[in-house]
C-alpha positions in Angstrom: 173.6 324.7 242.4 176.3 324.9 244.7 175.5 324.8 248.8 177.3 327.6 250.2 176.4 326.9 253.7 177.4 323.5 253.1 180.8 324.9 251.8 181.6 326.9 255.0 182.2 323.8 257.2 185.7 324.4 258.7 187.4 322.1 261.0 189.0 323.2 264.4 192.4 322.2 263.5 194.6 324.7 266.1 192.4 327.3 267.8 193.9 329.3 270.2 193.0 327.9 273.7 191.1 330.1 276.1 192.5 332.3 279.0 190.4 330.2 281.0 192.1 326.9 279.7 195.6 328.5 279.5 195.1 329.6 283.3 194.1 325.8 284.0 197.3 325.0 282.2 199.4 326.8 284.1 198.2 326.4 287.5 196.2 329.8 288.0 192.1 328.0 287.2 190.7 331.6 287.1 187.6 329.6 288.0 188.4 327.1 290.4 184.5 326.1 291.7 183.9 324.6 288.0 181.2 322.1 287.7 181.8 318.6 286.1 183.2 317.3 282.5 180.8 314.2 281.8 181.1 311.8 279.0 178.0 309.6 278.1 179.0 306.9 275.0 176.6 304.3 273.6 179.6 301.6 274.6 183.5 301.1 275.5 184.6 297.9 275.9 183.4 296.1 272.7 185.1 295.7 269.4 184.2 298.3 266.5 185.3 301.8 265.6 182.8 303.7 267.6 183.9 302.5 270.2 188.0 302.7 270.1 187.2 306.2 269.7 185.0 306.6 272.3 187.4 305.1 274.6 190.1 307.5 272.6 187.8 310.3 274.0 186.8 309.1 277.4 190.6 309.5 277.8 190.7 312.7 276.7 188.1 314.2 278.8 189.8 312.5 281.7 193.0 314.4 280.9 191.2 317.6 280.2 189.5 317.2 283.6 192.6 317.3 285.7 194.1 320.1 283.6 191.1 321.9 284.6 190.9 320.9 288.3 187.9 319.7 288.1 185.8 316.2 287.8 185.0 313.9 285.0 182.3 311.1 285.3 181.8 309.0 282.5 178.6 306.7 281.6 178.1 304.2 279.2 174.6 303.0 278.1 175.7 299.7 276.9 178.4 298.7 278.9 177.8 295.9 281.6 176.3 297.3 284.8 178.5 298.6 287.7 182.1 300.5 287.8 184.9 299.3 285.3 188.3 300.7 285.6 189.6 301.2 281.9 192.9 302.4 280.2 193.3 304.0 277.0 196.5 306.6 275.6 198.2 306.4 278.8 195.0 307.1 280.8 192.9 305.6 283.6 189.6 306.5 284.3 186.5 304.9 285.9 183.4 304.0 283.7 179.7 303.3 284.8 177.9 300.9 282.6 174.3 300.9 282.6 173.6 297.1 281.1 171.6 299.0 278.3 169.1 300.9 280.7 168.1 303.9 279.0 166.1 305.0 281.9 168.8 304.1 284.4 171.4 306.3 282.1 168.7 309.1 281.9 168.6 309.1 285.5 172.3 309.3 285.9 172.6 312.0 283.8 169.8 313.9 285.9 171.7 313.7 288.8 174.9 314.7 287.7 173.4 317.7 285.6 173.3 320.3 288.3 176.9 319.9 288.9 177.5 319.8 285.1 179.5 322.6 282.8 179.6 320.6 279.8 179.0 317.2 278.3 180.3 315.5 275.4 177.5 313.1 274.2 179.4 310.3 272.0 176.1 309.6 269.5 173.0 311.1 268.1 171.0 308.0 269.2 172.0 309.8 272.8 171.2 313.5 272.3 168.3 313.8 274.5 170.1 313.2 277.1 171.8 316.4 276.3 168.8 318.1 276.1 167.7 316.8 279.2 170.5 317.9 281.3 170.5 321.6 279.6 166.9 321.9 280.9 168.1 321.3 284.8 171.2 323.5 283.9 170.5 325.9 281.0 173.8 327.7 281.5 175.8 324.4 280.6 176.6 323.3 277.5 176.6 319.7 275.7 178.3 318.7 271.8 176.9 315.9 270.5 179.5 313.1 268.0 178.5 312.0 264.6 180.5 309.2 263.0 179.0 308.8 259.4 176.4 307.2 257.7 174.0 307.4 260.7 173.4 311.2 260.1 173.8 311.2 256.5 169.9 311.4 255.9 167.3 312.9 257.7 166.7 312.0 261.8 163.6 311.3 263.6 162.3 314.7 265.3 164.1 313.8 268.8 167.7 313.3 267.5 167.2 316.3 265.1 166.7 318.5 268.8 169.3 316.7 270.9 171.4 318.3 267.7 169.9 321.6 267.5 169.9 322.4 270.9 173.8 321.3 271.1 176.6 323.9 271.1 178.2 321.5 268.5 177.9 318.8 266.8 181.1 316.9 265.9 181.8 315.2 263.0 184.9 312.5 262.0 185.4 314.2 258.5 184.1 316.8 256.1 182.3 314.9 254.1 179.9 314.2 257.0 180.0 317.9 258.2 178.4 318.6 255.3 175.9 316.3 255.3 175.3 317.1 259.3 174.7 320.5 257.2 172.2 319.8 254.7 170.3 316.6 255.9 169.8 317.7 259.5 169.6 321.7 259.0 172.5 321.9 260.8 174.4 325.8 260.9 177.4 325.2 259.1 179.2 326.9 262.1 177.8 324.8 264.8 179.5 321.9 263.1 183.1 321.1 263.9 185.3 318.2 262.4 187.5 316.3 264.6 189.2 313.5 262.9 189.9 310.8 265.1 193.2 309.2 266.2 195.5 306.0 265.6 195.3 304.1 268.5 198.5 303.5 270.2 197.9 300.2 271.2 197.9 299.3 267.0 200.4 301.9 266.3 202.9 300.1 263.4 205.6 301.4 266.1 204.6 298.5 268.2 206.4 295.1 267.9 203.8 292.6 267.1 204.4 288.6 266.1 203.4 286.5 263.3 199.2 286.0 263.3 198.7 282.1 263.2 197.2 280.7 260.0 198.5 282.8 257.5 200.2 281.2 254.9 203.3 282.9 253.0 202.4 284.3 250.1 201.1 288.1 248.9 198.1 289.0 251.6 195.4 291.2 251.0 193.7 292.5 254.5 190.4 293.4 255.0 189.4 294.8 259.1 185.1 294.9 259.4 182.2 294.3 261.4 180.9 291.3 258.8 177.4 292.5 259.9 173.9 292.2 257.6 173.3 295.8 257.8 176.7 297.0 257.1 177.5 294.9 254.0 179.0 298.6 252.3 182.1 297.4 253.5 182.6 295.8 250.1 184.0 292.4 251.7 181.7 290.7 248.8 183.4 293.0 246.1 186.6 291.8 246.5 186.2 288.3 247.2 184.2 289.0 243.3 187.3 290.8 242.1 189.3 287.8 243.5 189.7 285.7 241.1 191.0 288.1 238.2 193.9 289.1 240.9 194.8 285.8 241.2 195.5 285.3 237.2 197.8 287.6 237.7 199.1 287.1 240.9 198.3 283.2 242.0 200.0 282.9 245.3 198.0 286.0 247.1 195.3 284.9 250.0 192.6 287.4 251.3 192.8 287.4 254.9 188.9 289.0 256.5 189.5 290.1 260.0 185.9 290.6 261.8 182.8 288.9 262.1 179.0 288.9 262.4 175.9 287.8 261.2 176.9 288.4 257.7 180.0 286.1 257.7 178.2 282.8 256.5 177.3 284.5 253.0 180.9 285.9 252.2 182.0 282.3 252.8 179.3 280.8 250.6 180.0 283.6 247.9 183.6 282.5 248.4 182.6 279.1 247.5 180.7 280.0 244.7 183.3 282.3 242.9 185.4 279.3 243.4 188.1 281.4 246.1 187.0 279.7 249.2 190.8 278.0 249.7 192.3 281.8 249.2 189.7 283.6 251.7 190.6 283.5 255.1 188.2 284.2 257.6 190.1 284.6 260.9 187.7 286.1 263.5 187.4 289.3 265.4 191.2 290.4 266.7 192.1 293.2 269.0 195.5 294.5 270.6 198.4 292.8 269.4 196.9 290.2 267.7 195.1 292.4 265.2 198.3 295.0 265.0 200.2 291.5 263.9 198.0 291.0 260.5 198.6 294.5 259.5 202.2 293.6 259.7 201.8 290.6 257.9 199.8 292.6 255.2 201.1 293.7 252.0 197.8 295.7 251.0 195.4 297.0 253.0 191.5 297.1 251.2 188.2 298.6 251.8 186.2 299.8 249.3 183.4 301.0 251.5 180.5 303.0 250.6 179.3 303.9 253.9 182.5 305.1 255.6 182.3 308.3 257.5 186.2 308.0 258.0 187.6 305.0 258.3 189.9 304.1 261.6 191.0 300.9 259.7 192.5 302.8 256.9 195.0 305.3 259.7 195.7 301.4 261.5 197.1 299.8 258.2 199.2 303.1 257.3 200.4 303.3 260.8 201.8 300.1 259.4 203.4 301.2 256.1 200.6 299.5 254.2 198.8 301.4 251.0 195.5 301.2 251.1 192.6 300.9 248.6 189.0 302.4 249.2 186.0 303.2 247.8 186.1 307.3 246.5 183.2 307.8 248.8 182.1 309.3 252.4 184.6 310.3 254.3 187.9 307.5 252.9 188.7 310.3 250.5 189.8 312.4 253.4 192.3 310.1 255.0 193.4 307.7 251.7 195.7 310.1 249.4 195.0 309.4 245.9 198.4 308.2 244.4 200.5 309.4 247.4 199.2 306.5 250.5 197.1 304.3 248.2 194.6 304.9 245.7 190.6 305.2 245.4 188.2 303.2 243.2 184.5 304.1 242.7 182.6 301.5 244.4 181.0 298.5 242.9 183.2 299.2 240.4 185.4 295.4 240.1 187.7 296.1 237.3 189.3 298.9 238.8 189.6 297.2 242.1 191.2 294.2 240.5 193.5 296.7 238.5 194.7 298.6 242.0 194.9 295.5 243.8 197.4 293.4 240.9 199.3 296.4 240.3 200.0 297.0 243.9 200.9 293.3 244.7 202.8 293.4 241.7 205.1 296.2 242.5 206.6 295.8 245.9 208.3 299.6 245.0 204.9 301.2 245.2 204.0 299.4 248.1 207.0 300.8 250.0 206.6 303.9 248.8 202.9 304.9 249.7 203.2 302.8 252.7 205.9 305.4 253.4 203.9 308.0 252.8 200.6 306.8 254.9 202.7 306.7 257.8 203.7 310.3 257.7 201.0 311.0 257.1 199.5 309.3 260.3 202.5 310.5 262.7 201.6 314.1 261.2 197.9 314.1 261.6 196.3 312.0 263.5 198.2 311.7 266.7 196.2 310.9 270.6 197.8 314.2 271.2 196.3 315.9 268.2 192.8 314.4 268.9 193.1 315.6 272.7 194.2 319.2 271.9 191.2 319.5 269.2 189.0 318.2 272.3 190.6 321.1 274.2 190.0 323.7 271.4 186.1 322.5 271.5 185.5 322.8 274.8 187.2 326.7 275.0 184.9 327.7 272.2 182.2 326.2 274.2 183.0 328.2 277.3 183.4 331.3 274.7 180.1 330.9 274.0 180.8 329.6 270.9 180.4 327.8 268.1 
């Protein structure tokens, strides 16, 4: 039976700003006694998707702010106590770190509700803190962001509020928007998708060098957390598929940017499918470093089964790279089938192996959906794209709506 609630999920793609935004724009705030934009993220400085596009978002809300004349503070739970000045998409902004003090954060947000018109809270784990500073200020108004697998089941009673009582809750694709729908009795109209964006800084139109240690040869590139309780990722699936791609092609290495806990058990599996000398195992890379293996990549793969987008996959088509993922969560959404790579069901080893040879074996394909992912990334998934759908949010909000 088909979920027709589910169905409805629409994402704010280009919604007509509001008078009160255009008159910010233009110089003439309508409303120039506006209380504060604040920002509260579970963490900015550290490696890992959440938080590139958290600090993607910080930025925006910073830009927002001035547009509307009025403040921005921004908080992070996780953070090292104490002011950090950060940068992000041509943005600076100031950050306060609470050194993981939940009750120091809580108290924060207390004393900046009163002077608060809206709040973006960047995770569900942090929704009561919307709901906390909606009961000093009932008249303001919080959205709360969902990234994937976290909300694709059921949440404990005090998540499931800090998302009800939100004017919205965001999501990354709609796969999750539906799930945001169905698991957490969500209104379908409450939920918005905002996809996220490529981040400049790994943009393929940057210059990057060589990355050290990488033999010449066909490379297969894989960027994860190598984390215990994220071993979806399907790391361990294609180091299995491995040695069939080598048959056919027996000068390709698989080169594993990331690490974790996790990272000792691909290497031993590595080992033991007999690989070890063809998987690489470089380490965690940011900046210019990392943007210089998707370079030196000729095929991007990550047939993940928990992904509720997948920032990895717009970084290697910024690149020109195809890409291979799992057909599940939210990959589907951002990997073209047959046009910027293709998608195999996951566990499934033969058809990975199949994608990956005939992809390292045909350097016209390559070019040609690596072609096409780029496109597709200068078309879609722009900073400017991100902040404008930021902008569109925050008018319905003041609307009164979602």
């Amino acid at each position: 039976m088909r979920d027709v609630r589910a169905e409805s999920v629409v994402p704010v793609v280009e919604v007509k700003s509001s008078k009160r935004a255009r008159g910010a724009r233009s110089g003439r705030d309508e409303h120039p006694a506006r209380g504060a934009i604040v920002g509260i993220f579970p963490e900015l400085m550290a490696v890992g998707g959440v938080q590139r596009i958290s600090l993607h978002t910080a930025a925006a809300l910073t830009a927002l702010a001035r547009q509307r004349g009025s403040r921005v503070r921004l908080f992070s739970l996780n953070d090292a106590w104490g002011r950090h000045e950060l940068g992000a998409c041509g943005e600076r902004f100031t950050v306060f770190g609470f050194g993981r003090s939940k009750a120091r954060l809580a108290g924060a947000v207390l004393a900046a509700a009163p002077r608060m018109d809206f709040a973006y809270v960047g995770h569900p784990n942090l929704g009561f803190l919307g709901v906390l500073a909606k009961v000093l200020r009932p008249w303001a108004r919080y959205c709360v962001a969902t990234y994937g697998i976290e909300v694709w089941k059921p949440l404990p009673v005090l998540r499931r509020l800090g998302l009800r009582w939100a004017c919205a809750a965001t999501s990354l694709s709609e796969f999750t928007a539906r799930k945001l729908v169905t698991a957490q009795s969500l209104a379908a109209e409450r939920v918005v998708v905002i996809p996220p964006a490529i981040d400049p800084d790994l943009s393929g139109g940057r210059s990057a060098g060589s990355p050290p240690a990488v033999p010449p040869g066909k490379i297969l590139l894989t960027v994860a957390r190598l984390s215990a309780s994220e071993r979806y990722k399907g790391v361990d699936h294609v180091i299995q598929a491995l040695p069939g791609v080598l048959q056919a092609a027996p000068g390709a290495y698989y080169v594993v940017v990331g690490d974790g806990d996790d990272r000792r058990r691909l290497e031993a599996l590595a080992a033991e499918a007999g690989v070890r000398d063809r998987v690489l195992f470089v380490g965690t890379k940011v900046g210019n470093d990392l943007a210089s293996y998707y370079a030196a990549c000729d095929v991007f793969v990550m047939p993940s089964w928990g992904e509720g987008f997948g920032v990895v996959f717009l970084e290697a088509m910024s690149h020109g790279k195809p890409v291979v993922a799992a057909n599940h969560g939210g990959a589907s959404e951002v990997v073209v089938e047959g046009s910027t790579g293709f998608l195999v069901e996951y566990g499934d080893l033969t058809a990975l192996t199949g994608r990956l040879v005939g992809l390292l074996d045909d350097e016209g394909l390559r070019r040609r959906l690596g072609d096409a992912g780029r496109r597709r990334v200068d078309e879609h998934y722009t900073f400017e794209r991100f902040r404008r759908r930021l902008e569109n949010l925050l008018a319905l909000s003041e609307r009164g709506a979602p």
